[in-house]
VMD Tcl script that draws the C-alpha trace (Angstrom):
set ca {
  {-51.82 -17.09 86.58}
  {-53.84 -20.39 85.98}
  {-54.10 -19.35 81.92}
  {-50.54 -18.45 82.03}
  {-49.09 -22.10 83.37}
  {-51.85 -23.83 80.89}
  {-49.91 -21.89 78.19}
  {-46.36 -23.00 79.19}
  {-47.37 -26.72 79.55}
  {-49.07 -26.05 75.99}
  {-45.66 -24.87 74.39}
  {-43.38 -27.22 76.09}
  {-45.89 -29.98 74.79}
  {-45.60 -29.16 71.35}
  {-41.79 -28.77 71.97}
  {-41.37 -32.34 72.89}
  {-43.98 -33.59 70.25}
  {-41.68 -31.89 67.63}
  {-38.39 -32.90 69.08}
  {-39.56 -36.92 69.51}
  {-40.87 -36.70 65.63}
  {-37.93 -35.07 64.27}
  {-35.93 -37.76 64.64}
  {-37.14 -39.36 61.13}
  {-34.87 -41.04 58.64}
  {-32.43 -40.06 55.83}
  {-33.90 -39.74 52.22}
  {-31.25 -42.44 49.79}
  {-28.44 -40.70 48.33}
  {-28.99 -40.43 44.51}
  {-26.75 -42.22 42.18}
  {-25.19 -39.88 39.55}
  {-26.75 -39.96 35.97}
  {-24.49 -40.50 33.02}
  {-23.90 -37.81 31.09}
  {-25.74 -38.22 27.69}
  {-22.88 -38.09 24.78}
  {-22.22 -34.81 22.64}
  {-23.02 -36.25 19.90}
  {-24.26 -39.25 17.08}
  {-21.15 -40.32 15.70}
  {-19.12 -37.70 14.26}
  {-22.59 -35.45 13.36}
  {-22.30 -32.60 15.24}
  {-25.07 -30.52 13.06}
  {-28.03 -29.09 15.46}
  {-30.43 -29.00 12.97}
  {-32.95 -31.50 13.86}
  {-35.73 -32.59 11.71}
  {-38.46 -33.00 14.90}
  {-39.45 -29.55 14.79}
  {-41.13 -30.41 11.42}
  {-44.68 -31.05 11.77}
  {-45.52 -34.50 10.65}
  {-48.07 -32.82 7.87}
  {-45.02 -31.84 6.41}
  {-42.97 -34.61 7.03}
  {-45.03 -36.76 4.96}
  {-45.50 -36.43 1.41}
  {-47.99 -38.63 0.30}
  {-51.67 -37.00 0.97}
  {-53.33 -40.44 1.15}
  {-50.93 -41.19 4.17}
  {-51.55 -37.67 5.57}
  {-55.68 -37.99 5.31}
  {-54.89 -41.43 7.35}
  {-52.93 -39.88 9.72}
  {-55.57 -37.23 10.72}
  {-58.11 -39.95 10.97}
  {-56.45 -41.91 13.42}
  {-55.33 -39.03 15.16}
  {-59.04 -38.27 15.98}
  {-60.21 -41.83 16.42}
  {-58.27 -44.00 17.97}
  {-59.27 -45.37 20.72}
  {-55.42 -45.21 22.71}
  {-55.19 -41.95 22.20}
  {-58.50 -41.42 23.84}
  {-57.84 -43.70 26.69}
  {-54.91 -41.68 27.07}
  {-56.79 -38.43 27.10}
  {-59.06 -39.60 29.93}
  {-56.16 -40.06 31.94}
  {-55.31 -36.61 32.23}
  {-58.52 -35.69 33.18}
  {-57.92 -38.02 35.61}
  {-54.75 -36.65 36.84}
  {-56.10 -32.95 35.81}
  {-58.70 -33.99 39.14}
  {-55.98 -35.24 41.38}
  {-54.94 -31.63 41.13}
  {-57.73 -30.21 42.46}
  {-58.61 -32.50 45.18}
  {-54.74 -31.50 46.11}
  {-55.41 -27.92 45.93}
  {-58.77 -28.69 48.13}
  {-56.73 -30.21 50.82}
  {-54.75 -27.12 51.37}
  {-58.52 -24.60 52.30}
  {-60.44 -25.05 55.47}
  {-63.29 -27.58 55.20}
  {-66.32 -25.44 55.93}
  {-69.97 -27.46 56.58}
  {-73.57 -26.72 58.28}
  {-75.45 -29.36 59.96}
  {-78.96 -29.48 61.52}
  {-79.71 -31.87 63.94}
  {-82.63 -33.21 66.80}
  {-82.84 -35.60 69.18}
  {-83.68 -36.58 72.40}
  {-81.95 -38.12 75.48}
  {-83.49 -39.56 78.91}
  {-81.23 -40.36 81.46}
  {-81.78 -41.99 84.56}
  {-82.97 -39.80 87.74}
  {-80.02 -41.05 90.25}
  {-76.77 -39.74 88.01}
  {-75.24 -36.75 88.33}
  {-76.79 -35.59 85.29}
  {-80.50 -36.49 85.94}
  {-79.93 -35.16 89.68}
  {-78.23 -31.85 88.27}
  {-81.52 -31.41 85.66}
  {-84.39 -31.95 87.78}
  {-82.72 -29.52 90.17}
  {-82.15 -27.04 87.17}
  {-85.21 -24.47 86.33}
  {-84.79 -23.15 82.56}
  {-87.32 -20.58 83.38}
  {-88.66 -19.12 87.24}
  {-90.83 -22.13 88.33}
  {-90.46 -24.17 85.32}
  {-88.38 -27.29 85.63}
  {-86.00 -29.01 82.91}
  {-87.98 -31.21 80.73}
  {-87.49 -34.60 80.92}
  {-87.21 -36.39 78.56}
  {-84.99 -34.05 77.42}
  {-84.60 -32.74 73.62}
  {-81.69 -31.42 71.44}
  {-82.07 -29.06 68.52}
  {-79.06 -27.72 66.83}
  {-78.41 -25.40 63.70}
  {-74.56 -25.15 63.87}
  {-71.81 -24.03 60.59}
  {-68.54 -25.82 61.33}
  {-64.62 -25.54 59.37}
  {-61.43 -27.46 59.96}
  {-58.33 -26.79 58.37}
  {-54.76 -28.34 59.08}
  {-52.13 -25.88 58.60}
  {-49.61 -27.12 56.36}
  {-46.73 -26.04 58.74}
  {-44.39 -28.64 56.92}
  {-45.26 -28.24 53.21}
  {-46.90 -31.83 53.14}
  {-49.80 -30.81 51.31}
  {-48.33 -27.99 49.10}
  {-45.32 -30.18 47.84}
  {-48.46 -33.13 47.56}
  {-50.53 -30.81 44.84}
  {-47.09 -29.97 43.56}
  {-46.38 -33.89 43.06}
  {-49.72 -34.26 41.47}
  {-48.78 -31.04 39.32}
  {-45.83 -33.07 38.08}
  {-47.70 -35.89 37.18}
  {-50.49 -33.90 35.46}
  {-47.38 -32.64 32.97}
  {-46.25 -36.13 32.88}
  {-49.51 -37.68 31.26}
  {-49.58 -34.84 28.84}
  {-46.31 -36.25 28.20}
  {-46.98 -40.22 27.50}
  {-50.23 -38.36 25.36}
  {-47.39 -37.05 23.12}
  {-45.62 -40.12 23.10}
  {-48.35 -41.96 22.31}
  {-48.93 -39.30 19.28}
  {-45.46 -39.80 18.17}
  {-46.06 -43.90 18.12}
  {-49.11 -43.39 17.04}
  {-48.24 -41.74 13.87}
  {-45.21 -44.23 13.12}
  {-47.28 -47.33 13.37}
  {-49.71 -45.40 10.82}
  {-46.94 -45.01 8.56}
  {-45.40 -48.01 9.02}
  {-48.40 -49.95 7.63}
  {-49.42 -47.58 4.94}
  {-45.61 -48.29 3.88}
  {-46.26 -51.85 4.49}
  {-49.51 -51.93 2.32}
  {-47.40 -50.13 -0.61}
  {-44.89 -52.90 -0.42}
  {-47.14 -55.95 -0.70}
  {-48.79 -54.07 -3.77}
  {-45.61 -54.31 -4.96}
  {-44.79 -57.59 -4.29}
  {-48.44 -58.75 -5.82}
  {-47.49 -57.14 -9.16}
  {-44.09 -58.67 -9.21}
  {-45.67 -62.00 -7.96}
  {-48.22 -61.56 -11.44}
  {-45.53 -60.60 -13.88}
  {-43.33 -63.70 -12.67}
  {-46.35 -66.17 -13.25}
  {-47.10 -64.55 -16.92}
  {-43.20 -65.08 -17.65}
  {-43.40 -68.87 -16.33}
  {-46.52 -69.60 -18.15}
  {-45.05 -68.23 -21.11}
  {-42.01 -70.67 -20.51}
  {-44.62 -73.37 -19.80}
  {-45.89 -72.95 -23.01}
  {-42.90 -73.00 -25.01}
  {-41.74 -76.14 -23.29}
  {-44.60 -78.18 -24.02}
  {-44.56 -77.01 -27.73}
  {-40.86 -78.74 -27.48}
  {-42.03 -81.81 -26.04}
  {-44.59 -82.11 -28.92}
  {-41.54 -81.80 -31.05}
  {-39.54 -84.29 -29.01}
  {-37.20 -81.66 -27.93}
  {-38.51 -81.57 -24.13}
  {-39.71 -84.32 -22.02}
  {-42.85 -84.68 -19.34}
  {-40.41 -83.78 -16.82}
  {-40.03 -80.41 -17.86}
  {-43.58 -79.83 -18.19}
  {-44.43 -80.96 -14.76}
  {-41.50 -78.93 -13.34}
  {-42.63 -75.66 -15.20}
  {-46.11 -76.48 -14.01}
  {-45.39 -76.59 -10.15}
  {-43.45 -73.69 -10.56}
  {-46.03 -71.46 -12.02}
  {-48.42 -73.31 -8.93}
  {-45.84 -72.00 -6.53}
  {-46.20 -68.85 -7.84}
  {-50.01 -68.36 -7.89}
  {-49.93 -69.62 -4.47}
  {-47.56 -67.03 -3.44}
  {-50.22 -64.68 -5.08}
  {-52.64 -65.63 -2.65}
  {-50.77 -65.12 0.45}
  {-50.03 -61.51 -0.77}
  {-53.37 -60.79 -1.22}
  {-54.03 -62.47 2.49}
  {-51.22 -60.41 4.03}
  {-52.91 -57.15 2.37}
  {-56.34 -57.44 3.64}
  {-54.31 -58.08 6.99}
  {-52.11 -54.76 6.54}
  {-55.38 -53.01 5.35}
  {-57.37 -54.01 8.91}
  {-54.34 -53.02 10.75}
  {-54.78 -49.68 9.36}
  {-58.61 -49.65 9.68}
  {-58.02 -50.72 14.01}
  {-55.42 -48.20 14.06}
  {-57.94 -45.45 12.89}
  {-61.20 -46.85 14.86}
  {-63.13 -47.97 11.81}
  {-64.47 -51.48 10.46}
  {-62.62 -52.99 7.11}
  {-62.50 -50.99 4.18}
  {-59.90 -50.02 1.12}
  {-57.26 -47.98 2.16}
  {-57.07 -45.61 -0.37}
  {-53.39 -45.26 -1.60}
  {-51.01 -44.71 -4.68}
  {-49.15 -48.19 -5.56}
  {-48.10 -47.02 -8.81}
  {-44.39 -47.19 -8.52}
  {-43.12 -48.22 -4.70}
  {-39.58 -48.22 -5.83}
  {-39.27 -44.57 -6.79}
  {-40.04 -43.17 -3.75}
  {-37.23 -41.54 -1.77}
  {-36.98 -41.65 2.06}
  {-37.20 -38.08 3.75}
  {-33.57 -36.77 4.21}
  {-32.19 -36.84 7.90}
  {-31.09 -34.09 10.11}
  {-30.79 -35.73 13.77}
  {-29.17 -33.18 15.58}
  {-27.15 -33.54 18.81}
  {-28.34 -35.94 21.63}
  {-28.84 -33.20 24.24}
  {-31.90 -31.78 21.90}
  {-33.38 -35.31 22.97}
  {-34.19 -34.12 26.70}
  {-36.24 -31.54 25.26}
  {-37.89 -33.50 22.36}
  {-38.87 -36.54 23.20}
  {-41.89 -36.62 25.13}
  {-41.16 -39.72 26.95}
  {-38.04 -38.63 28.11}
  {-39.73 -35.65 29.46}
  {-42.20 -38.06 30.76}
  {-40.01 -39.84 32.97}
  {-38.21 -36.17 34.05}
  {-41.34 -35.29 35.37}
  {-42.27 -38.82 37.33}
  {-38.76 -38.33 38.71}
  {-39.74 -35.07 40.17}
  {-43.37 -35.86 41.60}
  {-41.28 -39.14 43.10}
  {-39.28 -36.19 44.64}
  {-42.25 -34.69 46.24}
  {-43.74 -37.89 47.74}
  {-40.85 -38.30 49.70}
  {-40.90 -34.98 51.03}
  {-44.65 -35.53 51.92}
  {-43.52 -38.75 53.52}
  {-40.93 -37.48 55.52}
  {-43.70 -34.24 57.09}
  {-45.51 -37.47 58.13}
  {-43.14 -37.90 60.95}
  {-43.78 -34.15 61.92}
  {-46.39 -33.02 64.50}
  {-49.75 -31.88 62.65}
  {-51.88 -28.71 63.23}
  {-55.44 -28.94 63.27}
  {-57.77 -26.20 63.77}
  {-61.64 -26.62 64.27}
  {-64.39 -24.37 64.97}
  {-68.21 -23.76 64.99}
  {-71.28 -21.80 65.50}
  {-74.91 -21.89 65.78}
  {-77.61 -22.14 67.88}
  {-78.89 -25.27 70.23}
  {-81.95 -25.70 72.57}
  {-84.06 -28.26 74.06}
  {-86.91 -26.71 72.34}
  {-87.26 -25.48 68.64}
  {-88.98 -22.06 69.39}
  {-85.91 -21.20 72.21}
  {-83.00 -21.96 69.36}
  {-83.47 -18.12 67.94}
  {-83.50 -17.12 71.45}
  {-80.14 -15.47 72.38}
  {-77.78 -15.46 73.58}
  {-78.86 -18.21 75.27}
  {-78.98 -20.52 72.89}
  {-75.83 -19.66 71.28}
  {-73.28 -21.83 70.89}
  {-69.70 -21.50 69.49}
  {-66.05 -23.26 69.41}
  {-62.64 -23.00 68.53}
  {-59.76 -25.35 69.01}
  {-56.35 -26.39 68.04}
  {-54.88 -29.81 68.01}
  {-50.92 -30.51 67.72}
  {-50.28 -33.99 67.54}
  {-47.34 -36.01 66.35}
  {-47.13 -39.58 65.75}
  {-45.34 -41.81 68.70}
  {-46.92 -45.40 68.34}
  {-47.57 -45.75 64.62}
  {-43.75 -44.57 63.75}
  {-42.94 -48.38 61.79}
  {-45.61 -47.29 59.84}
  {-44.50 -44.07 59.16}
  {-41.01 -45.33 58.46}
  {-42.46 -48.11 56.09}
  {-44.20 -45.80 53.82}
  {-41.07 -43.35 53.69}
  {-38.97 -46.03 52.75}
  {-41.15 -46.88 49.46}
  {-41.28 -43.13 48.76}
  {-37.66 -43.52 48.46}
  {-37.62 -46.46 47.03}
  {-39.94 -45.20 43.96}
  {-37.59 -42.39 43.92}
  {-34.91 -44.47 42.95}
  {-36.81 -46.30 40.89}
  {-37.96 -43.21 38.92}
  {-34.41 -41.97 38.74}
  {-33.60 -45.44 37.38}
  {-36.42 -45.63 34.57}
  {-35.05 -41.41 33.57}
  {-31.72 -43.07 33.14}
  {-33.03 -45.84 31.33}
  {-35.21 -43.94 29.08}
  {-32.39 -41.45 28.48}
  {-30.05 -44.44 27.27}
  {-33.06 -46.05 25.25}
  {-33.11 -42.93 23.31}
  {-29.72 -42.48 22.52}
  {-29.56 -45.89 20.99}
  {-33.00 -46.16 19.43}
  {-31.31 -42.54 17.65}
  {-28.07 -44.59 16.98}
  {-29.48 -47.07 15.40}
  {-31.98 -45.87 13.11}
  {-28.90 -43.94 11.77}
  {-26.54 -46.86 11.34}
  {-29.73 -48.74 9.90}
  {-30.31 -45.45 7.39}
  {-26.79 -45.96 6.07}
  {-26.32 -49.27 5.23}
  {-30.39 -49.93 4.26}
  {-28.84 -47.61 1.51}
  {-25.44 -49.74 0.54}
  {-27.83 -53.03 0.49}
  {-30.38 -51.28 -1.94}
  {-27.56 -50.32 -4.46}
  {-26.59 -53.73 -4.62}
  {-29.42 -55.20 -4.89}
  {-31.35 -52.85 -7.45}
  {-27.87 -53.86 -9.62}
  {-28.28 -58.09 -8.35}
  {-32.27 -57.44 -10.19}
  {-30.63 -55.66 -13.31}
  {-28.19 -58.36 -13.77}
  {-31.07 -61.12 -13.18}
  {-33.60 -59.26 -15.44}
  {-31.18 -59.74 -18.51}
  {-30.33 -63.22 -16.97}
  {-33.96 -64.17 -17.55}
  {-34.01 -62.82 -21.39}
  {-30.51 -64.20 -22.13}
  {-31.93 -67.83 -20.59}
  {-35.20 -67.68 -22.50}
  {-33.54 -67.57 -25.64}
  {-30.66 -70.01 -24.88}
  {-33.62 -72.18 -24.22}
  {-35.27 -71.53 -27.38}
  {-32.56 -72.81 -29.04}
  {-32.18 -76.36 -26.63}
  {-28.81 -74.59 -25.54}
  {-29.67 -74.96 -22.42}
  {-32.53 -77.00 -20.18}
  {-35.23 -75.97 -18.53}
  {-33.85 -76.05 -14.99}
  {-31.32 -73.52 -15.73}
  {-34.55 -71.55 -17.01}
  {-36.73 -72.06 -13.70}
  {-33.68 -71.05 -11.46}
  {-33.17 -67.80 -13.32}
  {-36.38 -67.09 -13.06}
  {-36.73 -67.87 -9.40}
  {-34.12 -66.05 -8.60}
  {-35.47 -62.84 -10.27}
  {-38.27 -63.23 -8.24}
  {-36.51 -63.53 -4.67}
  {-34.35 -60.63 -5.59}
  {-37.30 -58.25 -6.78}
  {-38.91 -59.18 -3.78}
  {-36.45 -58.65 -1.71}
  {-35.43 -55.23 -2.92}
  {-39.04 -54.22 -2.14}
  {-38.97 -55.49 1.30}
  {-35.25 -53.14 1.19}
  {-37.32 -50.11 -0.12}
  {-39.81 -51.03 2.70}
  {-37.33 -50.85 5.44}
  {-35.95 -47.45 3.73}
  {-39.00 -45.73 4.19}
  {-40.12 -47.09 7.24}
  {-36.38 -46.36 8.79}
  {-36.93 -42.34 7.84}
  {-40.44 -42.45 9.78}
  {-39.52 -44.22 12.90}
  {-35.80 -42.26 13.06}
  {-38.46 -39.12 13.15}
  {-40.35 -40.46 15.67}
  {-36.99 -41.67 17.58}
  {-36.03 -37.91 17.57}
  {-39.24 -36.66 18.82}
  {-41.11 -35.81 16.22}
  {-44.73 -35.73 15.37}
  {-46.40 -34.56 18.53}
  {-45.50 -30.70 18.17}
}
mol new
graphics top color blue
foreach p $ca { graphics top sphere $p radius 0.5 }
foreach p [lrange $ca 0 end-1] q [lrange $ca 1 end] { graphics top cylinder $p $q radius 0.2 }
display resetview
């Protein structure tokens, strides 16, 4: 009857436990996402270039052996690979939470206590064997195994290994990501590098045609047909130009070391083809529909997943304010005396108990740590929406860039033909004192802005083909 009221105050205890902690907050509303548009423009092709593997992607074989390289090396890609080891762990110290924790311990000691307590009064009154009073002092020798385990009656721990699931996946994501960026700032230099070649060979053939001019004016002084004037002009302008030759060169050793950090490795020549920059032809662009996004841009599926471990934590939060289960239990042996702890089962010893508790005075606390679970909910629903958006229009305008990169370049490969002819039609005027030489030395400096401007065109081509790959998810697959 005694065992039988124990158990009733036991249940109604754990009745009121659970009814004073279920009284725990509301988790935010979420605000409603924006629905991501059907489509680019008018484009409503869904063939999408991303599924091509960046191998293929890229033509040039110096720029794929580069690619590789850094793609083994570099050290952000690496740092990035350590952290989902990192979160790869996190898992399993989840997953460990959720199994009993099982132990052995051995212990000795000794204890004297005074001779007027209940307990010294109790052991000198005590015979452990017929005649054969309790030592004193007295010892304590135990060989025990021991587990606890809290039973996840609320899902706290499964849904906390699931949130550290998520986040696993997530990391794998931002490695992608940081492939895709990876592989785009690669190209983007290489591209870079092929330009200032360019520019460096323009830069030469301009200084050869203004020395030439240089020379012909001061053969027309010595005839009186030119003044001092128009030596010293020609002069500084074929100065100009050499220095401009120099800060080429400067900006390529710059553009080569880029590419050298980028691919772990101390300065060396980037081996590459600079024979003709202004034949090559940007890749052709399929971008697909926006939806194909979600699936293949890997941060986009980065912040998906952070949304959904953010998810999780407030679930975990909100079990806090539920009464816990622990159960604990042992066995082993314990005596006074080493040779009695095999003796049994006297020296046996064994326990098992079950603790409900809930929380009643630490609630604020409770409550403050589920309101920043929410909180970071929101603020991973935010950064989803965000990333979502930042998408779209990175998408957007790489295309709009594509189209009118390609107007500009028309016009300006015609502006060079027209100033190319300029130059031979002024030379020869000038030959023949039908014109002076200032006429002569803005022709030919405007050749030279215009050819080096439709490289830096050409430049911005190319490099708007790799990073409207990368903007569609490619590279990482």
């Amino acid at each position: 009857m005694y065992k039988f009221k124990l158990h009733q105050y036991a249940i109604a205890l754990g009745l009121c436990l659970a009814v004073v902690s279920c009284k725990t907050p509301e988790t935010v509303a979420e605000t409603p996402k924006t629905p991501v548009p059907e489509s680019f423009g008018d484009k409503k092709d869904t063939t999408n270039m991303s599924a091509i593997k960046w191998n293929n992607y890229f033509k040039d074989q110096n720029l794929v052996d580069l690619i590789d390289v850094a793609l083994k090396n570099n050290q952000e890609l690496n740092i990035t690979l350590q952290e989902i080891e990192i979160a790869k762990n996190d898992i399993r110290v989840k997953k460990g939470l959720l199994l009993p924790t099982v132990g052995v311990r051995a212990g000795a000691g000794v204890e004297k206590v005074g001779r007027y307590t209940s307990q010294g009064a109790g052991d000198a009154s005590t015979e452990i064997t017929p005649g054969r009073e309790t030592p004193d002092p007295l010892g304590d020798f135990t060989i025990s195994a021991y587990a606890n385990w809290e039973v996840d009656i609320w899902k706290k721990l499964r849904n906390s290994k699931k949130a550290a699931v998520s986040r696993y996946l997530a990391t794998v994501e931002g490695k992608n990501f940081v492939i895709t960026n990876l592989i785009a700032e690669v190209a983007d230099s290489y591209y870079e590098l092929l330009a200032l070649d360019s520019q460096l060979e323009i830069v030469k053939q301009t200084i050869k045609l203004q020395t030439d001019a240089l020379e012909i004016v001061k053969v027309q002084k010595q005839a009186a047909r030119a003044t001092e004037l128009g030596v010293q002009k020609f002069q500084a302008e074929v100065l100009t130009s050499k220095s401009m030759e120099f800060e080429i060169l400067q900006k390529i050793k710059e553009a080569e070391n880029k590419i050298n950090f980028l691919l772990a490795r101390y300065p060396q020549e980037i081996k590459r083809d600079n024979s003709n920059f202004l034949a090559l032809l940007p890749s052709s662009v399929s971008s697909g529909i926006p939806s194909q996004l979600l699936a293949n841009r890997p941060d986009v599926k980065q912040a998906e997943l952070e949304l959904v471990a953010a998810k999780l934590d407030v679930k975990v939060a909100r079990a806090e304010f539920y009464p816990s289960l622990d159960i604990s239990a042992a066995i082993g042996v314990q005596a006074f005396k080493p040779s009695y702890l095999f003796t049994m089962p006297e020296s046996l010893l064994y326990s098992l108990a079950g603790d409900l508790a809930a929380p009643l005075i630490n609630r604020n606390a409770i409550k403050a740590e589920f309101a920043s679970a929410n909180a970071r909910q929101l603020q991973a629903l935010y950064n989803y929406d965000r990333t979502v958006l930042n998408a779209y229009l990175e998408v957007s305008n790489q295309l709009s860039k594509i189209d009118n990169l390609q107007k500009g370049y028309d016009l300006k490969s015609q502006q060079v033909d027209a100033l190319n002819k300029s130059i031979d039609i002024s030379n020869d005027l000038f030959k023949s004192a039908r014109i002076d030489y200032f006429e002569v030395l803005m022709t030919q400096r405007d050749a030279l802005e215009a050819k080096l401007e439709l490289v830096d065109t050409k430049k911005e081509q190319l490099n708007a083909a790799v990073y409207i790959y990368k903007d569609l998810g490619g590279g990482w697959k």
